[in-house]
N, C-alpha and C positions, 0 to 999 in steps of 0.2 A: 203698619201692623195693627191691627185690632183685638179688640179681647172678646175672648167668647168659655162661658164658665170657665172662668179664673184661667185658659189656656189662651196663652198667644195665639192667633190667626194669621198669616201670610196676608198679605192682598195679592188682588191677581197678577199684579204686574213682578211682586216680589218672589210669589210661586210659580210663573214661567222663569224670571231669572235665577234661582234657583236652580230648577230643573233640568236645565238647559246647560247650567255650568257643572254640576256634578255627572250627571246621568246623559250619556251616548242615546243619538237616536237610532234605532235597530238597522239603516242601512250606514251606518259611518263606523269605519275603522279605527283605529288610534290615532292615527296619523290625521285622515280627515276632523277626529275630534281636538285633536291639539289647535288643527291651525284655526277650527274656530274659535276654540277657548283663548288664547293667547292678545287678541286682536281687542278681546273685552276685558285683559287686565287681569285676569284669573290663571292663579297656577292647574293647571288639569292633573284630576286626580291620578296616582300611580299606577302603570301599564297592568299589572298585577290585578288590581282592583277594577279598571277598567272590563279587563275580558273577564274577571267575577261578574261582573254584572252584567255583558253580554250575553254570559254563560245561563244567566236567570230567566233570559227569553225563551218560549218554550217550544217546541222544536214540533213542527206539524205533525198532528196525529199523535201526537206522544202518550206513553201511558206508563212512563218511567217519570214521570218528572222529579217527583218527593226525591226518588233515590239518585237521579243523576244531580240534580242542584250539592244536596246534603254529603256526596261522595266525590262525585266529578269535579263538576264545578268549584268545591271548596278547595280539592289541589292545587287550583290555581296561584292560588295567594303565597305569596313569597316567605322567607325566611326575616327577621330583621336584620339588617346587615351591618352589625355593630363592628364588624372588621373594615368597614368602608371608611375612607381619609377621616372623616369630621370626626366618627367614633374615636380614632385615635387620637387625632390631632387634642381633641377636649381631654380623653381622657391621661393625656400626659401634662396638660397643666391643671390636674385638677384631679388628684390622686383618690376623693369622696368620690366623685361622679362615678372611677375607674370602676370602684368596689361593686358601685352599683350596679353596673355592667357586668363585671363579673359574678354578681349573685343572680343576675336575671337569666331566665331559660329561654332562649329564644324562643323553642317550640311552644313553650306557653305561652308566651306572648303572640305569636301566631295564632295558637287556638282560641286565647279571647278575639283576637280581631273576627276569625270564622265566626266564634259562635254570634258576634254581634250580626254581624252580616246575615247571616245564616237567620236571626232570629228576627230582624227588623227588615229584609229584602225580598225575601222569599215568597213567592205567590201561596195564598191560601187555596186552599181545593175551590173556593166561593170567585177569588179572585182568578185561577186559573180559568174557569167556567166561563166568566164576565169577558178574557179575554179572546177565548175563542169564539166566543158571543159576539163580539166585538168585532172582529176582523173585516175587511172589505171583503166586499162579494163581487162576483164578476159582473160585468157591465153595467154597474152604477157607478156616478163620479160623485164629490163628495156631498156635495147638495143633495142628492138622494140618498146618501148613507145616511148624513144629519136627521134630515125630515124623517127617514123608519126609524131612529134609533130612538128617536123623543116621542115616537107614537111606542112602542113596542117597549122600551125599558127606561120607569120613573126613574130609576138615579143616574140615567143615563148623561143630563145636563152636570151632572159629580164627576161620573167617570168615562165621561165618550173624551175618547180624540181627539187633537188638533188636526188644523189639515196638513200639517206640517209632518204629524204623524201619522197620519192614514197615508199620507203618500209614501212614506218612509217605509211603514208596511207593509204596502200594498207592492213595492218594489222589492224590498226584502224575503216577504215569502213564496210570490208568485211571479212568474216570469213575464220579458217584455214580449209583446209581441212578433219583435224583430230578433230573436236570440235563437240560437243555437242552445244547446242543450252544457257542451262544454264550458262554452263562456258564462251562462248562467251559472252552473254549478261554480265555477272558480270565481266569479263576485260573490256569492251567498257566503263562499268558503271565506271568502277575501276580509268580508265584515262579520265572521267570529258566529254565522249562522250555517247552519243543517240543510243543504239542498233537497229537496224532495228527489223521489226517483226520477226514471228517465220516462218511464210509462207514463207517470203521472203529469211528468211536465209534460210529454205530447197532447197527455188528454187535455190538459190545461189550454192548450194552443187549440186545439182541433174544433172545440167549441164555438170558435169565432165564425162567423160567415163571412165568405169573400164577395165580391161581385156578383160575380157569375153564377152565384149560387138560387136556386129557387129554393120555394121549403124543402121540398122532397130531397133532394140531394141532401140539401146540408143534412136533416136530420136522420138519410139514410148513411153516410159518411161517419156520424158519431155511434150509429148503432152498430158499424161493422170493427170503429175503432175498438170499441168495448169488450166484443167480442171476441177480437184476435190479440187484442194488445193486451188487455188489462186481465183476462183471465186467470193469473198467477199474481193477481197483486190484492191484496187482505180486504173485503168487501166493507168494511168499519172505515179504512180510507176512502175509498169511493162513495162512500153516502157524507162523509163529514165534507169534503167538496162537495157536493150534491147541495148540501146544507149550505155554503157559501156562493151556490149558484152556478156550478162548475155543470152545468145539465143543457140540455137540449134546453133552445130558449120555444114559449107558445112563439105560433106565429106572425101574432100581430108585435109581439117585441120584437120579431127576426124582422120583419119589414121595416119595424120603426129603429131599429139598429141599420140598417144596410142606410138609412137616408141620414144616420149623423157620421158615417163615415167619413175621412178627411177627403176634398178632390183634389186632386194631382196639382193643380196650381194656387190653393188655399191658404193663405198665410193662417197662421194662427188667431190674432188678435180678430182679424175678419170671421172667422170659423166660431171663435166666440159668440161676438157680437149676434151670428144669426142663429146661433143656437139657444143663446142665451143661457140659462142653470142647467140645459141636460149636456154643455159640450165636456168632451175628455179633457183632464191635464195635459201642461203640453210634452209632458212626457210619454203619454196615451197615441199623443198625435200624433208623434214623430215617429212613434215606435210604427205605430198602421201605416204611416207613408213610407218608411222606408222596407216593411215589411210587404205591405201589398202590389206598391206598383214596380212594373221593371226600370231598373236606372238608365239614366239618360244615353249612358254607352255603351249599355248589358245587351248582350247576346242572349239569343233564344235559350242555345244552352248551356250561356253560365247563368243566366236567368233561374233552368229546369234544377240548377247545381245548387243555389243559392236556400230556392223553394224546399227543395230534398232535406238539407240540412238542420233551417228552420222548422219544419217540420208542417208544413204552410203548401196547401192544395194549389197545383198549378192553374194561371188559367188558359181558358181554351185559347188555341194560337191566335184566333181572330182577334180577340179582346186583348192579348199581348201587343198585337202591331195598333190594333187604334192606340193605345197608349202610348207606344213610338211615332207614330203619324199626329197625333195632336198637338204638336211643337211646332212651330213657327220653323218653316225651313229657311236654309241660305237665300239668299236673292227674293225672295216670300215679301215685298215690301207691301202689299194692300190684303185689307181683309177680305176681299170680293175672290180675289186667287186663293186664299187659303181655305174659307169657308167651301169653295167649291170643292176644292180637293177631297176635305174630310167628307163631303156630304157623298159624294162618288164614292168614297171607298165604305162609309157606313150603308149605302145602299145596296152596292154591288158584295160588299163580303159581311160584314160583320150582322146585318139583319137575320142572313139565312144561317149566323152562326149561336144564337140566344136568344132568349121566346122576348115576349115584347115588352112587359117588366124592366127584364136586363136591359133591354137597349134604353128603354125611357131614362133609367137611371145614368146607364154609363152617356148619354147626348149632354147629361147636364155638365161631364166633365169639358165641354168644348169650349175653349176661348170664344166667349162675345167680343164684339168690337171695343169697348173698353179695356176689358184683357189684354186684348190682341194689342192694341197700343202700349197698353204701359209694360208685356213684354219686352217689346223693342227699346223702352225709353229707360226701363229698369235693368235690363244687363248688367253685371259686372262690367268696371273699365278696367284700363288697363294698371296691373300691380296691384290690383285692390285685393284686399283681404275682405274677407266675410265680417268681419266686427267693422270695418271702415263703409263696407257695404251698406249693411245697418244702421249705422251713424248718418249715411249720407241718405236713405232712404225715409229714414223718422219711424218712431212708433205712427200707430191709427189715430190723427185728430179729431176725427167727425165719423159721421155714421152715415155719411151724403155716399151716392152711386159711384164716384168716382174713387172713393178711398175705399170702400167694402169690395171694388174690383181691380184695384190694384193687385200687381205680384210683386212678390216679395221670393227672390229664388233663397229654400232653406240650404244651410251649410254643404248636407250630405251631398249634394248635388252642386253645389257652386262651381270647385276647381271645374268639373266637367262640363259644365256649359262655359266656363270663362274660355277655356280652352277652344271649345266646338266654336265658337263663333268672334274668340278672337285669340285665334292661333297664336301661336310664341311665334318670335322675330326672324327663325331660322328653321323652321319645318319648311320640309321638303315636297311636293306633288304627290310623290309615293308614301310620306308618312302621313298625309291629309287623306289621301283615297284608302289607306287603311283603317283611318281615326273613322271614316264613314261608313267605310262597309260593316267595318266590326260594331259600331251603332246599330245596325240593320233599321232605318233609318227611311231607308232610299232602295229595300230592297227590289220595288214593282220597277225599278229601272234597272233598265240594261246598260247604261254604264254614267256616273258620276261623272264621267271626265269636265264635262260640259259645264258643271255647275263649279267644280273646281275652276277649269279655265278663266269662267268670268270673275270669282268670287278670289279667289286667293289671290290672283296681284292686287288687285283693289287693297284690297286689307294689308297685308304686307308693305303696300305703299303710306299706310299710316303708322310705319314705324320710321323714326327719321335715321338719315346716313352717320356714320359713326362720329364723323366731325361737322354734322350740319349746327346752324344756328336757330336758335326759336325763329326767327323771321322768314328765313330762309324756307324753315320746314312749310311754315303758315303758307310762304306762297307758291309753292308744291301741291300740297294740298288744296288749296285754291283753284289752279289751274287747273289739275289731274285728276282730284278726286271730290269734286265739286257736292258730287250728290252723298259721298259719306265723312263731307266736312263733320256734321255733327256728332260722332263717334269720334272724331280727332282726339289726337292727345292736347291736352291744354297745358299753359305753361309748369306748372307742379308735377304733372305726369311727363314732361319731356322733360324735366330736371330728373325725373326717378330714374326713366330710363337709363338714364348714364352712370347713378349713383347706384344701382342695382346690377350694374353690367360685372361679370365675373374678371380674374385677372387669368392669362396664361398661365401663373403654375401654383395656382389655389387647388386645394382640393373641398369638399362642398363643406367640411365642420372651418375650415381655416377661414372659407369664403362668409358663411353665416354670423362669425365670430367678428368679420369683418364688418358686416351689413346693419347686423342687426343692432341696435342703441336700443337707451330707454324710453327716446324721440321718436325714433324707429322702428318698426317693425316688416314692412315692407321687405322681400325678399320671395326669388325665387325658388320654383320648388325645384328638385334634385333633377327631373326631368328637362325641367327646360335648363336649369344650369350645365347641363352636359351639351345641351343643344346651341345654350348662347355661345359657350367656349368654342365651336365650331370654326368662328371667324378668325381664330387667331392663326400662326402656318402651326406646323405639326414639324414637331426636330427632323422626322425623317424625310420632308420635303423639301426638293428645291423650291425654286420660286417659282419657277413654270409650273410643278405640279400644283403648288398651292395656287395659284391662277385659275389653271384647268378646273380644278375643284369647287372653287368658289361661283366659276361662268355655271357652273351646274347646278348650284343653286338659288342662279340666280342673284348673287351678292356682288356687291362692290370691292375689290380684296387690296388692301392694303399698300401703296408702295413700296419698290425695292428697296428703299430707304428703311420704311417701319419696319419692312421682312426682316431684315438682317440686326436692326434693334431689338425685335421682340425674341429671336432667336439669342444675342446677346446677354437678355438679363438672366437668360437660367444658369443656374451653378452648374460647375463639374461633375459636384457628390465629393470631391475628394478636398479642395481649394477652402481656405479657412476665409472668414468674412473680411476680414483687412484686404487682401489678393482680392477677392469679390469686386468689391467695393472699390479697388483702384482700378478696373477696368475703362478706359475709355472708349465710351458709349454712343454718347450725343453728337459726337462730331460725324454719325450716320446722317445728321437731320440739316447740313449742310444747304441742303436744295431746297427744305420743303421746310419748316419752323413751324409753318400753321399744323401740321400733323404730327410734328413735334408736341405741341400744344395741348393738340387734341388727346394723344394718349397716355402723356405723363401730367398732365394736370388735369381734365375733363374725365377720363376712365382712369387716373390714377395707376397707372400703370409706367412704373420706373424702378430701380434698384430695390430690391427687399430690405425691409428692414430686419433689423440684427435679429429680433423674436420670430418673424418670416423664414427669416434664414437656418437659423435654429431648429424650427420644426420643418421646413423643409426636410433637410439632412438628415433627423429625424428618421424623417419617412421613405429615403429615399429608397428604390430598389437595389437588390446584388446585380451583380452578375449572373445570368443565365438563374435567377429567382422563379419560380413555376410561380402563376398567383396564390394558390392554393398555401402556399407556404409563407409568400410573403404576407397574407391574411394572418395566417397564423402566429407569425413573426411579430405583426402589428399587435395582438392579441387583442381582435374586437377594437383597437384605433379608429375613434370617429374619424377623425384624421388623414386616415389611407387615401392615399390617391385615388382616383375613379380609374376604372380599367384603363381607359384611352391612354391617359399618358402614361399610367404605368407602361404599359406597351410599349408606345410609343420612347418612354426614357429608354426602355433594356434594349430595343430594338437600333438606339442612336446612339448612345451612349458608352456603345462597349466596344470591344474588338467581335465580331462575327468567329465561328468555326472555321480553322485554316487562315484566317483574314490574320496577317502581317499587319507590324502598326504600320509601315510605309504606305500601306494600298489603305487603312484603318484614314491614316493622315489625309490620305486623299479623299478620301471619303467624306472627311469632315468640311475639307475645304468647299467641296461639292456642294457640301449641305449648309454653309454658312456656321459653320460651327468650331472656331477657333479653338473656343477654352475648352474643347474635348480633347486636344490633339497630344498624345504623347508624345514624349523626350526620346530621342532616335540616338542608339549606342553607335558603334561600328559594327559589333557582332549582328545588331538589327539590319543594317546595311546588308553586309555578305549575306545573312540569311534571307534576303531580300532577293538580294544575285541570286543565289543557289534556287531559289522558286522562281525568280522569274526564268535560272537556266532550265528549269525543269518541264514548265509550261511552256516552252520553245521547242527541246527535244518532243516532248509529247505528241503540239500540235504539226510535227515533221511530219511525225512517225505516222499520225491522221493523217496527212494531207499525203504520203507516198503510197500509205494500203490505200484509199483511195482512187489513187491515181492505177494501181496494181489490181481494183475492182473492175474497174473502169474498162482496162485492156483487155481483161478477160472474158467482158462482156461484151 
């Protein structure tokens, strides 16, 4: 700290850390500001005081400020809670203290904290002015807000920004480019600020140029928005946007904005680099890519759905499928086939669909052969998550051709390409031709089959058999699948394999609960977790049907040995964990021990443990339970079983309508399912008789009118 006429002076580094620990930045909540204060050792000021001081930020367009701060905002502030434990606790060993308490007026002491607040926090009409002076403007990033603010306002090097706060701002009072108008409002809402209207956010959005736009459009599109939207909204807000830039951009910005747009396969760091000081944050960036191009598995018209809502100019259908067709297809292994491709369909459709401009810009989004390569070699592998992705990818070391043309697939897009090109373990033909079609992807073809056929066993063959051995796999893949050795799983990725694989009567919170470590994070997502459970039998099948079932997809299914173990380990529902747990099990594995092996030590799958069992039971279904109630029942239970085996349990597990436990018993025997089998009376017996007598007269009485149909015809 320094002295300056006889006053203390902060240094820089003491007046950001100040700052920083008293005072929220205008996009953080309480909750976001505790957890960063807490990490630096500082108690964070009280929730009360907090949104005081949020409440000081001043709300777009406003012209109430004085009176909302000084009225509104000062309700905030709490009472002092001299009734709270410590108050008493003190003042009963300390009978001075008590008095004191009881002579102080809480309210008064309230309204000194206000007035202090009120008198030392408060923006002056000078300070209000500087901040709306102040504000980002649309399409400059913060390098060009710095450089106008130090030409345009001398104390501006006192009172400008960090960039910490310009973004903060910049997010806080105007929206992303990727929002919805809802979500927007309920974050502004969220962090204790005023959403602007809905007019306003359109027009906020509408200002942007797309692609496809020439000048003429765009700036006829904003004159007709104005027009019809904004007619009914106070001309004092539309100029004070005006003033932050919120207008028709000249032309030469509009040209030189459509060339710093993100392209579709641009990492960040690279996007940088060639921009150098005019690129977006990468909040900017993310926001324009996920905003402008269609998603890797988005339909035309949830594509039209997406656009409608954001509030975001569609584009022309030609320019929609180059953007689908610019992706490396299945079997696509040389750039000489792909490059063709796209040059055929930009010459035969998309030329005659956008004047010459647009095309020049949208060719630059096309994979070069450096692209084209490190697509293939940078996939997603198999169980990776996006932050392992990352990690194994590197930040940018160099500014050399080959790391400026690298890809790097972002988050929003990840699962869906991991997915498209390397399918879960248990997809089916029909769920692969629909994952394609609904891509629109492949629509100039008349049917997929072809590319599925070659493509999907291939791949499928690089996941290994449920009790293969690493070596075993290696020379599988060696012999079979020779040319997509190098996508193989390698040994860490066929250990995950196994360690990731669900259990027959997990449901997806029990199973995550299971998976996931602090070592750990790896785990499937809900979709394929329904899909891996596929392999296991299903209670209501024999072993023939679970055969049948599995030749269907193609899968290796279990022997009769496992069938009737994995069917063994479910509970009753009714049977306490002691009875559970004395079942003998293993002496199924009599014949086979290596698959013994395989699924009680390798997948882990053998008797519940006593907290499995627990929650099991738990969760389990009634009797003739509709889901709709069992949901209800659960009350929002992460826990709930997934439909299948709910089903599947009510469906096996119970006595059927009319269904006798006798024929109930046989049922089970059928189905491999001992520990379901009821306790048979005598009265069960006769009434057993009595139905089997009755289904005998019955099928007489058919077989004689029959026989009496029959003569008479």
């Amino acid at each position: 700290m320094v002295s300056m006429n006889n006053l203390r002076k902060f240094s820089f580094s003491e007046f950001i850390a100040i700052k920083t620990v008293n005072f929220a930045l205008p996009n953080e909540n309480f909750d976001m500001y505790t957890d960063k204060i807490f990490p630096l050792g500082f108690k964070p000021v009280p929730e009360d005081v907090f949104k005081f001081f949020k409440g000081l930020y001043p709300i777009l367009h406003e012209r109430t400020y004085v009176y909302r701060t000084t009225h509104k905002v000062a309700e905030l502030i709490n009472l002092p809670k001299y009734d709270s434990e410590i108050y008493e606790t003190t003042g009963r060993k300390n009978p001075a203290f008590k008095k004191i308490l009881d002579d102080n007026n809480a309210y008064e002491v309230r309204d000194k904290i206000i007035d202090h607040l009120l008198s030392n926090y408060v923006m002056t009409p000078k300070q209000l002015d500087d901040f709306q002076n102040s504000l980002p403007h649309a399409f400059e990033n913060y390098t060009e807000y710095y450089k106008k603010q130090l030409i345009t306002n001398t104390e501006f090097k006192h009172l400008h920004y960090y960039q910490n706060e310009y973004n903060a701002l910049k997010y806080s009072y105007f929206p992303m480019f990727n929002e919805v108008y809802s979500l927007f409002e309920e974050r502004v809402i969220n962090i204790g600020l005023t959403p602007m209207i809905a007019e306003l956010f359109g027009y906020c959005k509408i200002i942007y140029p797309i692609f496809t736009d020439n000048y003429r459009t765009y700036s006829d599109r904003i004159v007709n928005y104005v027009k019809n939207k904004l007619k009914n909204v106070q001309l004092y807000k539309i100029n004070e946007l005006k003033a932050l830039g919120y207008e028709t951009m000249p032309e030469n910005s509009f040209n030189n904005f459509i060339k710093k747009l993100p392209h579709l396969f641009e990492p960040y760091d690279a996007y940088k680099v060639k921009l150098l000081s005019e690129h977006m944050t990468s909040e900017e960036f993310y926001s324009f890519h996920i905003g402008y191009f269609p998603r890797f598995n988005e339909s035309r018209f949830s594509y039209e759905l997406r656009m409608e809502s954001s509030g975001i100019p569609f584009m022309h259908k030609a320019v929609f499928n180059f953007f689908k067709r610019i992706y490396p297809r299945l079997l696509e292994t040389t750039y000489d086939i792909y490059i063709t491709r796209i040059d055929t369909f930009v010459n035969d459709q998309l030329s005659k669909a956008v004047d010459i401009n647009t095309l020049n810009e949208l060719r630059t989004h096309i994979l070069n052969k450096l692209q084209f390569s490190s697509f293939y070699h940078n996939l997603p592998r198999f169980f990776e998550t996006h932050k392992q992705y990352l990690t194994r990818l590197g930040p940018l070391v160099s500014t050399d051709e080959s790391q400026l043309n690298r890809i790097v697939i972002p988050q929003y897009m990840f699962n869906e390409i991991q997915s498209f090109y390397l399918p879960n373990f248990f997809i089916t033909y029909q769920e692969y031709t629909w994952i394609l079609r609904e891509s629109e992807m492949y629509n100039e073809l008349k049917s997929v089959q072809s590319i599925i056929e070659m493509y999907l066993p291939k791949i499928m063959g690089l996941y290994p058999e449920l009790c293969d051995q690493f070596t075993t796999y290696l020379d599988t893949v060696e012999t079979r699948l020779n040319d997509y050795k190098s996508i193989a799983m390698n040994k860490k990725e066929f250990d995950m394999f196994f360690t990731v694989f669900p259990r027959p009567y997990e449901s997806y919170s029990i199973y995550k609960k299971r998976v996931i470590t602090p070592q750990n994070n790896n785990h499937l997502t809900e979709n394929d977790f329904v899909s891996y459970r596929r392999i296991y039998p299903k209670l209501s099948e024999t072993y023939l049907d679970y055969v049948n079932r599995l030749n269907k997809y193609d899968k290796k299914p279990f022997s009769e040995d496992a069938f009737k173990f994995l069917k063994a380990i479910f509970p009753n529902g009714t049977e306490d964990i002691n009875n559970y747990l004395k079942r003998d099990i293993y002496d199924r594995f009599d014949r086979n021990l290596d698959e013994q092996n395989c699924l009680t030590q390798t997948l882990g799958v053998k008797f519940m443990t006593e907290e499995e069992f627990m929650e099991f039971n738990n969760i389990y279904p009634k009797q003739d339970e509709h889901l709709h109630d069992y949901y209800l029942r659960m009350n929002n239970n992460s826990s709930a079983l997934p439909y299948e085996l709910f089903n599947d349990i009510l469906h096996s597990a119970y006595t059927a309508e009319n269904e006798t436990k006798i024929a109930f018993n046989q049922r089970m025997d059928t189905l491999d399912l001992p520990q379901f089998k009821l306790e048979i009376s005598e009265e069960d017996i006769r009434a057993s008789q009595r139905d089997r007598s009755r289904r005998d007269r019955s099928d007489h009485l058919k077989s004689v009118s029959k026989l009496f149909r029959l003569r008479n015809s």
